[in-house]
C-alpha positions as CSV (number, residue, x, y, z in Angstrom):
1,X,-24.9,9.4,48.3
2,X,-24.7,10.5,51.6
3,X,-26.0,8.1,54.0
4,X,-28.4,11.1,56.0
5,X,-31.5,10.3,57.4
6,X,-34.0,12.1,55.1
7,X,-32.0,10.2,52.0
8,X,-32.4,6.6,53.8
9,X,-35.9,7.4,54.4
10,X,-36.9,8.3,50.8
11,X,-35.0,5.5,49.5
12,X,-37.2,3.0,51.4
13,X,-40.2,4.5,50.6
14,X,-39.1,4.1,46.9
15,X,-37.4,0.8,47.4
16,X,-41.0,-0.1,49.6
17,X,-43.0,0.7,46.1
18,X,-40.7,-1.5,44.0
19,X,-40.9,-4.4,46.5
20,X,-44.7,-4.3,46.7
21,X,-44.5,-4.1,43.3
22,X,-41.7,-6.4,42.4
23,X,-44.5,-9.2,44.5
24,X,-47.3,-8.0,43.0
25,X,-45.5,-8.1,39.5
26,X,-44.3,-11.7,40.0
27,X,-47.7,-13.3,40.3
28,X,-48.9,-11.5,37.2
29,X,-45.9,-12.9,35.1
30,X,-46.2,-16.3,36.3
31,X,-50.1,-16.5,35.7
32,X,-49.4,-14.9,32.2
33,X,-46.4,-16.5,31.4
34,X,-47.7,-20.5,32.2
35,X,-51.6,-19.7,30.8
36,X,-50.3,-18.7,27.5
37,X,-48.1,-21.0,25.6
38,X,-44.3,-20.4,25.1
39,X,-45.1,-18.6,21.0
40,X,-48.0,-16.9,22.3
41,X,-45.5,-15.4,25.4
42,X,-43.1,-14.5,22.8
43,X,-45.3,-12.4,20.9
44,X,-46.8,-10.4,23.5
45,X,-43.3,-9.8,25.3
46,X,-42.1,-8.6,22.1
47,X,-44.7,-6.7,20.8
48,X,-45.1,-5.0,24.9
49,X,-41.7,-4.5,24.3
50,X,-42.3,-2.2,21.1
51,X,-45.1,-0.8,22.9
52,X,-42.8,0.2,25.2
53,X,-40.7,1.9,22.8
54,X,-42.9,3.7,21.1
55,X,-44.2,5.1,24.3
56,X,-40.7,7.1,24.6
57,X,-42.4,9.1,21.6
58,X,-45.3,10.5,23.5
59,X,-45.2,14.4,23.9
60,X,-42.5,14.5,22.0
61,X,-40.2,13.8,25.3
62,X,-41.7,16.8,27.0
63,X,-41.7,14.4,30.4
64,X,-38.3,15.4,31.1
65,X,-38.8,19.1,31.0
66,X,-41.7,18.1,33.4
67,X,-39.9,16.1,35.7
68,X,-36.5,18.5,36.0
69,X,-39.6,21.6,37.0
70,X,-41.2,19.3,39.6
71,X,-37.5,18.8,40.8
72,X,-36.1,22.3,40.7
73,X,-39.0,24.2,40.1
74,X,-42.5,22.8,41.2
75,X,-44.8,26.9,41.0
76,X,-44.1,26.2,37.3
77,X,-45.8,22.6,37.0
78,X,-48.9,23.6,35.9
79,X,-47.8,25.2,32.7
80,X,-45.1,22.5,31.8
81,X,-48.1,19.7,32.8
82,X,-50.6,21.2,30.6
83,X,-48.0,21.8,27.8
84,X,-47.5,17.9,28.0
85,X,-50.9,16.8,27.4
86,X,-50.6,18.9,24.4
87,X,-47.7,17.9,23.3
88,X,-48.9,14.3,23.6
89,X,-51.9,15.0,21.6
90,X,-49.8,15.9,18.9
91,X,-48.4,13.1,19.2
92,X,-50.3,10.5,18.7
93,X,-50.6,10.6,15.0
94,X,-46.4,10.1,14.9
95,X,-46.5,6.8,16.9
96,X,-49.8,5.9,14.8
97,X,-47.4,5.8,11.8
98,X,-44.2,4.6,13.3
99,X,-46.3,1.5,15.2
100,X,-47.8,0.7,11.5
101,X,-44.4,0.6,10.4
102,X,-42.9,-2.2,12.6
103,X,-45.7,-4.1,12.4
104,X,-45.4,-4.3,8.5
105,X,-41.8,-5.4,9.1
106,X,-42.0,-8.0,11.7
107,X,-45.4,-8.7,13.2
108,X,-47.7,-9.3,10.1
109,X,-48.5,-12.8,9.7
110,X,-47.2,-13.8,13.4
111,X,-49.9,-11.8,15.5
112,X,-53.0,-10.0,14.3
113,X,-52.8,-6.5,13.8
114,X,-55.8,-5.6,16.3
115,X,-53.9,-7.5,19.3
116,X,-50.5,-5.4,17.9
117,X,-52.5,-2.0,18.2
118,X,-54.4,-2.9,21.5
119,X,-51.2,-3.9,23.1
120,X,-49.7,-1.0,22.1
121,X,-52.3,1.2,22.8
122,X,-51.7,-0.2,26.7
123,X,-48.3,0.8,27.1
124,X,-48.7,4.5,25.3
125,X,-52.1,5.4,26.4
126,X,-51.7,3.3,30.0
127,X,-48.8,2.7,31.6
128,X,-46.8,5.6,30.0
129,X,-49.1,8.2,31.3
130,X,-49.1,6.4,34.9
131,X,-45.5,6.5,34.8
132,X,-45.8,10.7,33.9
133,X,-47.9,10.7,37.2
134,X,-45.4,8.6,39.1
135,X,-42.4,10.8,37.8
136,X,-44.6,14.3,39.2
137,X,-44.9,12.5,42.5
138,X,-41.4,11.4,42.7
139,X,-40.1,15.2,41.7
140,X,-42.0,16.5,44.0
141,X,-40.4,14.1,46.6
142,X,-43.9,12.8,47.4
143,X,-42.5,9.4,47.4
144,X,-45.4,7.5,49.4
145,X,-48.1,8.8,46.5
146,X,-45.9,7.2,43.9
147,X,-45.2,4.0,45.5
148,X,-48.4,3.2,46.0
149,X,-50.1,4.2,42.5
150,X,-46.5,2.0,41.0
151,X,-48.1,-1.0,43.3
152,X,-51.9,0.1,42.5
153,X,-51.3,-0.2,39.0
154,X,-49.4,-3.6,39.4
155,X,-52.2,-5.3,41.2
156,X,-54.8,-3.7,38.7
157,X,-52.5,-5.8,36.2
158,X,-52.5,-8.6,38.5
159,X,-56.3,-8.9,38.8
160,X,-56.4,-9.1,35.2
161,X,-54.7,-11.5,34.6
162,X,-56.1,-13.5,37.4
163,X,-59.6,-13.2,35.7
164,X,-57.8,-14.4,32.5
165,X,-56.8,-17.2,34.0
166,X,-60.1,-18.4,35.9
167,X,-62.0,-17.3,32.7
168,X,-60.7,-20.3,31.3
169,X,-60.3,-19.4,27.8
170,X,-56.1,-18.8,27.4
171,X,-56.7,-17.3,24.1
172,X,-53.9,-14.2,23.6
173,X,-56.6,-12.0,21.8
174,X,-58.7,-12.4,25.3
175,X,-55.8,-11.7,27.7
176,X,-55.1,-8.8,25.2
177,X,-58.0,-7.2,25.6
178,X,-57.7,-7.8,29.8
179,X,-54.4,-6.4,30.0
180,X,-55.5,-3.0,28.1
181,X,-58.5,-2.6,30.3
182,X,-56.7,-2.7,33.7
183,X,-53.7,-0.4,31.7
184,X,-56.1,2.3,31.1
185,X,-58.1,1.7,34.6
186,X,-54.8,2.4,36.3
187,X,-54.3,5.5,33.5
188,X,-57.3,6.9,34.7
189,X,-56.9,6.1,38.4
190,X,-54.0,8.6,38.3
191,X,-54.9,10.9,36.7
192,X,-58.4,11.2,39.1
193,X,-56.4,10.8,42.3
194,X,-52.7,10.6,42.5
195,X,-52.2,14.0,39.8
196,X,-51.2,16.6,42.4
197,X,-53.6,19.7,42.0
198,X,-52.0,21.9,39.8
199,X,-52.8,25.4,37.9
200,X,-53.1,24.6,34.3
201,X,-52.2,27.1,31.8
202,X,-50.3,26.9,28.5
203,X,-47.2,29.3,28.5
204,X,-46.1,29.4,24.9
205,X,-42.7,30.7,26.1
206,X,-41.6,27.6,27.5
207,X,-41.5,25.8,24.3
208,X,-39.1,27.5,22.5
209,X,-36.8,26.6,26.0
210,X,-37.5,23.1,27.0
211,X,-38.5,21.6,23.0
212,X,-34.9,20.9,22.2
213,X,-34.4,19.2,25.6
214,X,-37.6,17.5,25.4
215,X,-36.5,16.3,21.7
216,X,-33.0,15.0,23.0
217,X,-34.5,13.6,25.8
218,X,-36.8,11.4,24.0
219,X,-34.3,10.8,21.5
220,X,-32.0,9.2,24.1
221,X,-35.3,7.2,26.0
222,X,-36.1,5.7,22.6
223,X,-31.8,4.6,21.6
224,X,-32.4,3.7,25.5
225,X,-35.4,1.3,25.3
226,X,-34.2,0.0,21.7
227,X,-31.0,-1.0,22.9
228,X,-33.0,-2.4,26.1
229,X,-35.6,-4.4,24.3
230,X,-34.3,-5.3,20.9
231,X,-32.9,-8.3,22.3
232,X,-36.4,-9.6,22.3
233,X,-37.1,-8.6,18.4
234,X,-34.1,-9.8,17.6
235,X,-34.4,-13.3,19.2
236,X,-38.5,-13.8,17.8
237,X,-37.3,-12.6,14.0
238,X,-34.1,-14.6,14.0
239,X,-35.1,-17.9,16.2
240,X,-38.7,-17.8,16.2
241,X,-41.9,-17.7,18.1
242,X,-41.1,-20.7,20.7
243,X,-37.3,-19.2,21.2
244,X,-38.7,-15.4,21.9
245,X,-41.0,-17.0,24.3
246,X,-38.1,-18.6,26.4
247,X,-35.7,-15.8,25.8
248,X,-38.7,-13.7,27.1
249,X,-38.9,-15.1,30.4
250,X,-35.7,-15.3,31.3
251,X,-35.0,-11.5,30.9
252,X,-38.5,-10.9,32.4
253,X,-37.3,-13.0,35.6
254,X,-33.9,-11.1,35.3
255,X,-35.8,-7.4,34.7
256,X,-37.1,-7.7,38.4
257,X,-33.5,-8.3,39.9
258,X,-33.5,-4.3,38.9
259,X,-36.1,-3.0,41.2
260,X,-34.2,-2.4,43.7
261,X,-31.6,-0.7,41.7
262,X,-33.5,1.6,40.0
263,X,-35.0,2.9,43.1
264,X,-31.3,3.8,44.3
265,X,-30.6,5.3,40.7
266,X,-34.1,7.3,40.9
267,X,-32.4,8.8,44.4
268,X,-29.2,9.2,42.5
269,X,-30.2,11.5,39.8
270,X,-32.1,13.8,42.0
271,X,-29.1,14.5,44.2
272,X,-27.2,15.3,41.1
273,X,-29.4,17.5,39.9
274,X,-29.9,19.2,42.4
275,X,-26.0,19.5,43.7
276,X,-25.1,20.1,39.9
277,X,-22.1,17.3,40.3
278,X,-21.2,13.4,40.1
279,X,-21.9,12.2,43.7
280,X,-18.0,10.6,44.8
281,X,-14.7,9.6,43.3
282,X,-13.9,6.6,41.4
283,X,-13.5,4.4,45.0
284,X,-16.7,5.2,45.7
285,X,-17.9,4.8,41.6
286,X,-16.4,1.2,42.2
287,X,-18.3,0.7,45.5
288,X,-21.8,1.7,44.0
289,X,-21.5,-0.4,41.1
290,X,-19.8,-3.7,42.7
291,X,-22.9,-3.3,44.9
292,X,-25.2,-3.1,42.0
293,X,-23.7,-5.9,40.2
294,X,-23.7,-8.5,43.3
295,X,-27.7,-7.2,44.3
296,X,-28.6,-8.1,40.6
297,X,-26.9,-11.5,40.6
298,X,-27.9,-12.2,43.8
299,X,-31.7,-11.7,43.0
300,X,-31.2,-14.2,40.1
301,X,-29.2,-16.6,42.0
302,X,-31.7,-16.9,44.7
303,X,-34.6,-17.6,42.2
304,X,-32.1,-20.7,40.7
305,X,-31.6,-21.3,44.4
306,X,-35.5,-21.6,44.9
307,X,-36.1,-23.8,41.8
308,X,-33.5,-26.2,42.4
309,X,-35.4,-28.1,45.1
310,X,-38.4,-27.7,43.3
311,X,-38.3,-27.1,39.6
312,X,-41.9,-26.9,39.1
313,X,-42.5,-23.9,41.5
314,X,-43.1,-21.4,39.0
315,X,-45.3,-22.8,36.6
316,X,-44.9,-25.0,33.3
317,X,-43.5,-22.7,31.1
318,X,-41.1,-20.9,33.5
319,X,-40.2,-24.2,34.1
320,X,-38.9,-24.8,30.3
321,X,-36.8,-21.6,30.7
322,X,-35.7,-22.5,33.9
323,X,-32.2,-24.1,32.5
324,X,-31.4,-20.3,31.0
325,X,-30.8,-19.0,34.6
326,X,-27.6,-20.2,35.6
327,X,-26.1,-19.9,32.1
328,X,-26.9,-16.4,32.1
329,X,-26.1,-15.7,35.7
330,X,-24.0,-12.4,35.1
331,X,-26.6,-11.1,32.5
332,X,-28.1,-9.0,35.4
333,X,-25.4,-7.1,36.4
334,X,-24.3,-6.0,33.1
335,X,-27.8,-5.3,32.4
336,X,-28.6,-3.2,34.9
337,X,-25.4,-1.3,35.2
338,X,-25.7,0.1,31.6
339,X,-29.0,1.9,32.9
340,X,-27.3,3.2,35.6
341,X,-24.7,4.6,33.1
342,X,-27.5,5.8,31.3
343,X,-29.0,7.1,33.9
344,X,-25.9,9.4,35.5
345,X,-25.3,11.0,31.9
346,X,-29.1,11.9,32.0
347,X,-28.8,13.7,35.5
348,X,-25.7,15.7,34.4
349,X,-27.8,16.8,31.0
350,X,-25.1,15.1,28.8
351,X,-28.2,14.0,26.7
352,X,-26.4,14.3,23.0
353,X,-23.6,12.5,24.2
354,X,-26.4,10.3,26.2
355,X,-28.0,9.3,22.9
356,X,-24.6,8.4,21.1
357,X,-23.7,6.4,23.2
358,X,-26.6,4.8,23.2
359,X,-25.9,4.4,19.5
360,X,-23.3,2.8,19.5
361,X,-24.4,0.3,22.5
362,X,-27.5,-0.7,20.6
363,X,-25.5,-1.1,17.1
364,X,-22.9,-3.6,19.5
365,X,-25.6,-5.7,21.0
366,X,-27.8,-6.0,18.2
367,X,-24.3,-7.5,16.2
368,X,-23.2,-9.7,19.3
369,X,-26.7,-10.9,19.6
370,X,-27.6,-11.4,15.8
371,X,-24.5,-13.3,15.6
372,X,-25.2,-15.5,18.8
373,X,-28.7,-16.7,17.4
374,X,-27.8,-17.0,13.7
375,X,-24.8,-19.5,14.4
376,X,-25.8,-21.1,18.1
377,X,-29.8,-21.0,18.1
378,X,-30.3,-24.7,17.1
379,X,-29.0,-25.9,20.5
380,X,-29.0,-24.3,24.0
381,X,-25.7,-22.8,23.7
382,X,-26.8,-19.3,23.2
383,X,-27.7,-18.8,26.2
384,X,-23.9,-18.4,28.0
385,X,-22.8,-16.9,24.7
386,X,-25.5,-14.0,26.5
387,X,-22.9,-13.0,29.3
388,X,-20.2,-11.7,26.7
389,X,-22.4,-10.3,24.9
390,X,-24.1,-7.6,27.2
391,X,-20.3,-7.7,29.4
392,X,-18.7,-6.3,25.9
393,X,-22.1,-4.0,26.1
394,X,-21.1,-3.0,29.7
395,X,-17.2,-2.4,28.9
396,X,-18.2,0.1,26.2
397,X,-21.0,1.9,28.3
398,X,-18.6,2.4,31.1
399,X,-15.4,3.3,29.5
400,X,-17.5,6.0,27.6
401,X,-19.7,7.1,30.5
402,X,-16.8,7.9,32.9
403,X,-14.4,9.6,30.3
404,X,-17.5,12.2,29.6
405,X,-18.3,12.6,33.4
406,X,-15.2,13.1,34.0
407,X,-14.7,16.0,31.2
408,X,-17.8,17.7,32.7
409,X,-16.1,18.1,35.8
């Protein structure tokens, strides 16, 4: 990206969202993370996690069409805005069944089913429609608005789970029910003041268009997310509770090395949209993601660096997972350079090549993984087994990614 003024200064308005909220974010893990035990952890990362997912199914994907309009061509929003809240409406009934679904296969008899739905219902109903907001604000480049509703809803989340923990009763079905509340308070929050005002109509013609896009799109977030999160189902069905709990915390402390990357990725895809091309040549390729590699280990080696003098810093149970972080030290930057891979194909519209490649990452990980736990999971071993797993991940992600960019040339 070209280091202009107007670029630099978005970027840190972004980046000043993700810090506020990477802060904000912190305290909420560690007051969840240590008030709940390590099984109880497990279960709500995991089922979060396929909250998360099925999130991806809201509207069908019609969040994309929204987003590329508010980009490229923001007189149209209103019709493409009020197409989504149909869309999602419709919806609803699909993730219904596909949420029943997983829970018949690997939640019953570990959590009960109303903490499954509530939970769920948080991350479709909550943070995926504060995240639609977000996206509007950012497409419309007003950056500050989205910054502060991404920290707004963090410290929402925060207060909840600060009340959880001075309530005194560390039960998950009572933090359950605190985390949906401050979801959907934070939903409605904005949708009352941080949705820009728009002229909604419904335009019938622009389905016909954007549906097979929005389809894709969705397509890809969901192989996206799976491949992202499946780790954690994979680890709670093959390990167990305690395991999933551990292996949870670690990639939660290891998720917020990213913050700062995707807020330069965020910048990224709007530039390529908008110039229609891949921003540099393959020096500068190399440049952007040796950077992103040495900010994500970097992040995680200063939190090993922080613990070391005092190992009890973060709290009991981060405590226990503590000896994960330096066996896993590159886990970051392989991690967080396959979104960014993700992320490129998505801003050059390769979305059917976006999704099979996502394929074909999640069918590698969830092998490398399932194999890791099956024969290493009695010991602490797995844990540096982790950094050729998701660097094999990485190796196929790029080698695919930068032979299809460089076809679309």
């Amino acid at each position: 990206m070209s280091p202009d003024r107007a670029a630099i200064s978005a970027y840190l308005t972004i980046l000043s969202g993700s810090a506020g909220r990477l802060v904000i974010s912190l305290v909420y893990f560690l007051i969840v993370a240590n008030t709940l035990t390590l099984g109880e952890f497990g279960l709500f990362a995991t089922a979060s996690a396929t909250g998360l997912i099925l999130s991806r199914l809201l509207a069908f994907g019609f969040v994309s069409p929204v987003y590329r309009v508010a980009t490229v061509k923001p007189r149209l929003l209103g019709a493409y805005a009020a197409g989504f809240v149909g869309l999602a409406a419709l919806s609803i009934p699909v993730i219904v069944i596909a949420a029943a679904v997983v829970y018949a296969a690997l939640f019953q008899g570990r959590l009960a089913a109303l903490s499954f739905a509530l939970i769920v219902t948080a991350e479709v109903l909550g943070w995926r429609l504060v995240e639609v907001v977000a996206i509007v604000n950012n497409g419309l480049r007003r950056f500050r608005q989205a910054a502060l509703l991404v920290i707004l809803g963090s410290s929402l989340r925060t207060v909840a789970a600060v009340a959880f923990y001075l309530f005194g009763q560390a039960s998950l079905t009572i933090w359950v029910f605190a985390y949906l509340g401050a979801t959907l308070a934070t939903a409605l929050i904005a949708f009352l003041f941080f949705m820009p005002s728009l002229r909604w109509r419904l335009d019938r013609r622009i389905y016909a268009r954007r549906m097979p896009d929005a389809i894709f799109a969705a397509g890809a977030d969901i192989v996206f997310y799976i491949q992202a999160e499946l780790d954690k189902l994979l680890v709670l069905a093959l390990a167990g509770e305690r395991t999933a709990g551990l292996y949870a915390i670690a990639m939660r402390v290891i998720d917020l090395t990213a913050m700062p990357v995707r807020s330069f990725n965020q910048m990224l895809v709007q530039k390529i949209m908008k110039e229609r091309g891949l921003v540099g040549g393959f020096s500068r390729r190399a440049v952007v993601e040796a950077g992103i590699a040495l900010i994500s280990i970097g992040g995680l080696g200063a939190v090993i660096m922080m613990l070391k003098p005092f190992p009890g810093m973060l709290g009991r149970n981060v405590s226990e997972a503590a000896f994960l972080f330096l066996p896993m030290l590159a886990v970051p930057a392989f991690r967080n350079l396959v979104e960014y891979h993700a992320e490129l194909l998505y801003a050059r519209e390769r979305t059917g090549s976006r999704i099979a490649l996502l394929c074909a990452v999640t069918g590698l990980k969830a092998a490398l993984i399932s194999w890791v736990m099956l024969r290493f999971s009695a010991g602490d071993d797995w844990a540096l087994w982790l950094n050729g797993v998701f660097g094999l991940v990485y190796l196929l992600s790029a080698a695919v990614t930068y032979r299809l960019l460089g076809q679309a040339r």
